[in-house]
N, CA and C atoms as a LAMMPS dump frame, in Angstrom:
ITEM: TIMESTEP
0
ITEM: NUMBER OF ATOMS
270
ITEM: BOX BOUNDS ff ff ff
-5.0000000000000000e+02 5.0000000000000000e+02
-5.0000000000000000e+02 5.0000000000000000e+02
-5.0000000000000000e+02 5.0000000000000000e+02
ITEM: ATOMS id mol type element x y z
1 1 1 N -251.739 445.712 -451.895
2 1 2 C -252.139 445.907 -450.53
3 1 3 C -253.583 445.445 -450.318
4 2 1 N -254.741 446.282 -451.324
5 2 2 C -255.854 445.222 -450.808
6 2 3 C -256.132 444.762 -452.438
7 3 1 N -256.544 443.484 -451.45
8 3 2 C -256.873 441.979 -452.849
9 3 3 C -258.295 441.938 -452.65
10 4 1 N -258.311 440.824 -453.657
11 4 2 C -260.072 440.508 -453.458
12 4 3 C -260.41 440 -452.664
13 5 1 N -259.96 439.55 -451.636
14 5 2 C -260.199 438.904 -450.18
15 5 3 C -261.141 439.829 -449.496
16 6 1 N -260.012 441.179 -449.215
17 6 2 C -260.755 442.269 -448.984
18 6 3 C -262.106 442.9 -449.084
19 7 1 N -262.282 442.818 -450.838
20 7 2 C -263.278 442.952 -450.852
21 7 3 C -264.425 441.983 -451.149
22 8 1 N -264.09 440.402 -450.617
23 8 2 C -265.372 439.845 -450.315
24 8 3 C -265.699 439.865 -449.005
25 9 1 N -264.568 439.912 -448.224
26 9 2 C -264.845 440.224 -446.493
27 9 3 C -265.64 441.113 -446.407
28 10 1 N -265.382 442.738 -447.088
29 10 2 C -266.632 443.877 -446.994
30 10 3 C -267.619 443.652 -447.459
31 11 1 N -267.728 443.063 -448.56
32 11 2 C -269.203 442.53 -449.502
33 11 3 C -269.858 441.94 -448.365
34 12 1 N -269.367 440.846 -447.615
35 12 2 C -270.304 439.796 -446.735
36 12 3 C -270.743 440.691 -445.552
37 13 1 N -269.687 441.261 -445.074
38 13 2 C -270.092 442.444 -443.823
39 13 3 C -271.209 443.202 -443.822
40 14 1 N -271.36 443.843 -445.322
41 14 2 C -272.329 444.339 -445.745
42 14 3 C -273.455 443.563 -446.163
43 15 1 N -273.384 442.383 -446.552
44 15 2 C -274.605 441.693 -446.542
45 15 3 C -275.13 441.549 -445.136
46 16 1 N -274.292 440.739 -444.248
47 16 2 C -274.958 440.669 -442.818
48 16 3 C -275.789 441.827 -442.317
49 17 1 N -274.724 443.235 -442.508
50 17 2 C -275.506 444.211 -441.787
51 17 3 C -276.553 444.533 -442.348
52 18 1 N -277.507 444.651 -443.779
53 18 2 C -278.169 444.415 -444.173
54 18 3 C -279.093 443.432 -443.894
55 19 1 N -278.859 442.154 -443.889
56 19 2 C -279.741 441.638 -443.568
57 19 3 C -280.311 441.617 -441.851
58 20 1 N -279.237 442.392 -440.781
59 20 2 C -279.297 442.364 -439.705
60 20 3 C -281.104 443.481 -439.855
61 21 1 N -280.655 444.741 -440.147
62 21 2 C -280.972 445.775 -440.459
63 21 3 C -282.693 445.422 -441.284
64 22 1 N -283.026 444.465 -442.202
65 22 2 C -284.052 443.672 -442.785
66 22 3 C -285.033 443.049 -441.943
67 23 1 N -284.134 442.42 -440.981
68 23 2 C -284.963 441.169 -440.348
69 23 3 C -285.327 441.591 -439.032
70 24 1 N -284.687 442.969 -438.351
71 24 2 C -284.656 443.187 -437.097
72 24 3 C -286.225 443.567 -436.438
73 25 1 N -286.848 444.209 -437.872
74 25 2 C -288.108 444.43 -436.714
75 25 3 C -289.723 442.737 -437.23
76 26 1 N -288.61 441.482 -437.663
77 26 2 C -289.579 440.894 -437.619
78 26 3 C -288.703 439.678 -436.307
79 27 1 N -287.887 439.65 -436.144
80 27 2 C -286.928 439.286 -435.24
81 27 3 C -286.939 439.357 -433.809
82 28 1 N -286.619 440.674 -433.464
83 28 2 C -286.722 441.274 -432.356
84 28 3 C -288.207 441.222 -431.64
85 29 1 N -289.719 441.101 -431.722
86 29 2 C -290.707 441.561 -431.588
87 29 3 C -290.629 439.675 -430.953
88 30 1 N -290.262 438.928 -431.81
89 30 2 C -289.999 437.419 -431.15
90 30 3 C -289.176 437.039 -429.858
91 31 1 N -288.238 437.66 -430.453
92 31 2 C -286.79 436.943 -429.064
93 31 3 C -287.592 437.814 -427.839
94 32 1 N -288.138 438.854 -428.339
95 32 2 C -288.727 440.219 -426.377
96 32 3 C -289.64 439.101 -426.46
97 33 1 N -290.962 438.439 -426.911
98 33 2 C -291.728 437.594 -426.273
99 33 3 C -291.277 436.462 -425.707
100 34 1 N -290.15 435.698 -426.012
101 34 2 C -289.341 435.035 -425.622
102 34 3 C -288.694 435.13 -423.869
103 35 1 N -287.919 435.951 -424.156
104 35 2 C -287.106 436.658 -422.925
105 35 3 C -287.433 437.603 -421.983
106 36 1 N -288.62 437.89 -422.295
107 36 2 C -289.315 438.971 -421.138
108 36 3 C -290.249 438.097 -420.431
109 37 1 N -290.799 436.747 -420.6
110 37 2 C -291.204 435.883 -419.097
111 37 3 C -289.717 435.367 -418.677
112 38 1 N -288.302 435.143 -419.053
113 38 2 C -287.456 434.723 -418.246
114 38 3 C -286.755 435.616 -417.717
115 39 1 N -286.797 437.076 -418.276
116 39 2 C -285.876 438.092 -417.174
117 39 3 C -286.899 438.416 -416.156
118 40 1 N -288.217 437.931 -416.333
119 40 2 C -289.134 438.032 -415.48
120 40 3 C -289.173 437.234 -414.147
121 41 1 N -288.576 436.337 -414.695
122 41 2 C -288.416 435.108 -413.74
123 41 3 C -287.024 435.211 -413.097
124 42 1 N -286.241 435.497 -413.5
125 42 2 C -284.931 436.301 -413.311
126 42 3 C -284.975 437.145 -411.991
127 43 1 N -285.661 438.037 -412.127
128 43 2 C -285.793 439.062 -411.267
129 43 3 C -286.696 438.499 -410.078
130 44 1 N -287.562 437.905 -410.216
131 44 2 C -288.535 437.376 -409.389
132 44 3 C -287.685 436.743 -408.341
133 45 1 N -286.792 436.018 -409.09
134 45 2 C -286.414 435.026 -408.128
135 45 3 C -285.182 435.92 -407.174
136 46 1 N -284.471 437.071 -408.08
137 46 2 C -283.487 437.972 -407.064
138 46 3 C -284.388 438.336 -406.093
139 47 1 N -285.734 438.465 -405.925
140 47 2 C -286.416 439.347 -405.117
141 47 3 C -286.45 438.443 -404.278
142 48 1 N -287.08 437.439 -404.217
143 48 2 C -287.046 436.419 -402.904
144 48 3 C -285.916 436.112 -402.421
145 49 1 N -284.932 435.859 -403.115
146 49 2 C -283.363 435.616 -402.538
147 49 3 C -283.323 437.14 -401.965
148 50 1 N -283.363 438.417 -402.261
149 50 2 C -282.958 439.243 -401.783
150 50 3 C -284.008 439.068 -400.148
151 51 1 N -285.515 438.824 -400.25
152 51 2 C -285.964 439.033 -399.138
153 51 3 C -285.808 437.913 -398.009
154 52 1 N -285.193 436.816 -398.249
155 52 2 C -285.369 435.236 -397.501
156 52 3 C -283.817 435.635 -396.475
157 53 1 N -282.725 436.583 -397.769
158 53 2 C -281.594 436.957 -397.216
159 53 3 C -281.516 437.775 -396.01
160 54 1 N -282.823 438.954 -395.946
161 54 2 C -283.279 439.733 -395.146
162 54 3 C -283.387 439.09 -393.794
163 55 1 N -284.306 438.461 -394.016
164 55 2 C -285.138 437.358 -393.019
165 55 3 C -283.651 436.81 -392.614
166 56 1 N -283.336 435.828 -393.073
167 56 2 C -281.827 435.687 -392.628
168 56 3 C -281.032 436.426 -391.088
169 57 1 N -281.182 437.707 -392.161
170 57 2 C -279.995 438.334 -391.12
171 57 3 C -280.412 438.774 -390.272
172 58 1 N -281.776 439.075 -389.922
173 58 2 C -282.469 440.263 -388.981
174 58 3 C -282.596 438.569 -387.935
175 59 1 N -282.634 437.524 -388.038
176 59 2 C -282.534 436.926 -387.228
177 59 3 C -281.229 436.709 -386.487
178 60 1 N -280.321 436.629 -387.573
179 60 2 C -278.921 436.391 -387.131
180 60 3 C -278.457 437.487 -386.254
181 61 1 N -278.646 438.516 -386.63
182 61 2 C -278.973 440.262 -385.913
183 61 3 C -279.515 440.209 -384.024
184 62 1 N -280.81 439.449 -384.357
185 62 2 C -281.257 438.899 -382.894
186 62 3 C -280.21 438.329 -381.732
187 63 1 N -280.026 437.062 -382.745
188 63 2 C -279.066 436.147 -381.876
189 63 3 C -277.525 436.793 -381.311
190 64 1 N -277.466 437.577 -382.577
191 64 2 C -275.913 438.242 -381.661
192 64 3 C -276.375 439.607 -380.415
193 65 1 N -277.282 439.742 -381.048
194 65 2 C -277.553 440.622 -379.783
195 65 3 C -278.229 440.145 -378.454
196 66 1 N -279.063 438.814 -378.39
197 66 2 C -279.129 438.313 -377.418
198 66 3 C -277.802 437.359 -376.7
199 67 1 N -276.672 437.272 -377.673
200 67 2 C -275.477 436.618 -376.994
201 67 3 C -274.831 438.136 -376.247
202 68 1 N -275.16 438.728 -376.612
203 68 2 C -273.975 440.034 -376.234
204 68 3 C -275.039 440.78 -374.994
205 69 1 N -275.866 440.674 -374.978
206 69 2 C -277.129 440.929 -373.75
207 69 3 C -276.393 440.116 -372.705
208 70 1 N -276.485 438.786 -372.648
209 70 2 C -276.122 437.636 -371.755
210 70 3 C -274.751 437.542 -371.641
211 71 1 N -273.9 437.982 -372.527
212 71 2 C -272.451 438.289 -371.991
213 71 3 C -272.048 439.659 -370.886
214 72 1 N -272.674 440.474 -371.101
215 72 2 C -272.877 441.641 -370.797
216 72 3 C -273.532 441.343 -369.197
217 73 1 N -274.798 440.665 -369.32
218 73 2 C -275.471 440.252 -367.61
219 73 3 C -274.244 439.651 -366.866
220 74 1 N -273.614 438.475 -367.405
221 74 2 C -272.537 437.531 -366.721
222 74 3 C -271.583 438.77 -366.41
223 75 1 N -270.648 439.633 -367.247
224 75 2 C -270.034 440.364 -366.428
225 75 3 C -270.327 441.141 -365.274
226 76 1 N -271.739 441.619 -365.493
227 76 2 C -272.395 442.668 -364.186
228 76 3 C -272.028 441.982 -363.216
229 77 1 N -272.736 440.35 -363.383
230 77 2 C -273.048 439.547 -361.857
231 77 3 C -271.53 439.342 -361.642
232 78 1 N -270.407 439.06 -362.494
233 78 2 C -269.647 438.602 -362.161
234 78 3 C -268.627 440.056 -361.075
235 79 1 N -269.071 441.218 -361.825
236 79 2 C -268.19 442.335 -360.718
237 79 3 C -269.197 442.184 -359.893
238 80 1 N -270.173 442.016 -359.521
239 80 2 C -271.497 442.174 -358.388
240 80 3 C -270.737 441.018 -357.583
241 81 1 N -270.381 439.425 -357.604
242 81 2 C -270.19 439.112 -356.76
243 81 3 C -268.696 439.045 -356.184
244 82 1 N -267.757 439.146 -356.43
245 82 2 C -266.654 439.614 -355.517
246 82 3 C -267.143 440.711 -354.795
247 83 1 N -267.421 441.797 -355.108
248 83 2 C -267.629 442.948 -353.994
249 83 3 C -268.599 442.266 -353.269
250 84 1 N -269.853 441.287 -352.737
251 84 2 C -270.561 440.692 -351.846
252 84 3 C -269.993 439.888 -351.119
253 85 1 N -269.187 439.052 -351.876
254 85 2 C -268.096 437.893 -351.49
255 85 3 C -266.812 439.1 -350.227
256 86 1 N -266.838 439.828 -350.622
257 86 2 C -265.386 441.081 -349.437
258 86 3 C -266.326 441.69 -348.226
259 87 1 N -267.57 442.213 -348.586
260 87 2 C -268.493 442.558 -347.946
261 87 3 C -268.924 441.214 -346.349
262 88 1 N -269.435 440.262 -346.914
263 88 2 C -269.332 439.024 -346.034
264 88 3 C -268.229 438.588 -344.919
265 89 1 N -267.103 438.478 -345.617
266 89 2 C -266.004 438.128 -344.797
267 89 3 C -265.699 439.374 -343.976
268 90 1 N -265.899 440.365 -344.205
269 90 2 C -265.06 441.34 -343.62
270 90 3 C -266.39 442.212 -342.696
């Protein structure tokens, strides 16, 4: 059932994790100087996309509410003038 396959697969497993375990605090102290100006830059850049998106909508926000202002006037005038238009003739 288990062969020596077995146990060179665990032998190597155990070497890796070992050497994972060896090298990690001369390793790690590299890749964070590495990757902490690009998640930096990462984030930087969500922030402007998040605020340009803002800007975006609070305009888009405007415009529908100045279409719905001016839809809103056209109906007033539009019941305002039939009742002037019955008023006249009659």
């Amino acid at each position: 059932m288990f062969g020596i396959t077995n146990g060179i697969r665990f032998g190597g497993a155990v070497a890796i994790g070992a050497a994972a375990v060896l090298l990690a605090p001369i390793v790690l102290p590299i890749v964070a100087s590495v990757l902490k100006p690009v998640a930096k830059s990462v984030i930087k850049g969500g922030i402007m996309a998040f605020e340009g998106a803002k800007v975006a909508l609070a305009e888009t926000q405007e415009t529908v509410e100045d279409i719905v202002a001016e839809a809103k006037a056209e109906i007033a005038d539009s019941r305002k003038a039939p009742a002037k238009a019955t008023k006249k003739s009659a």
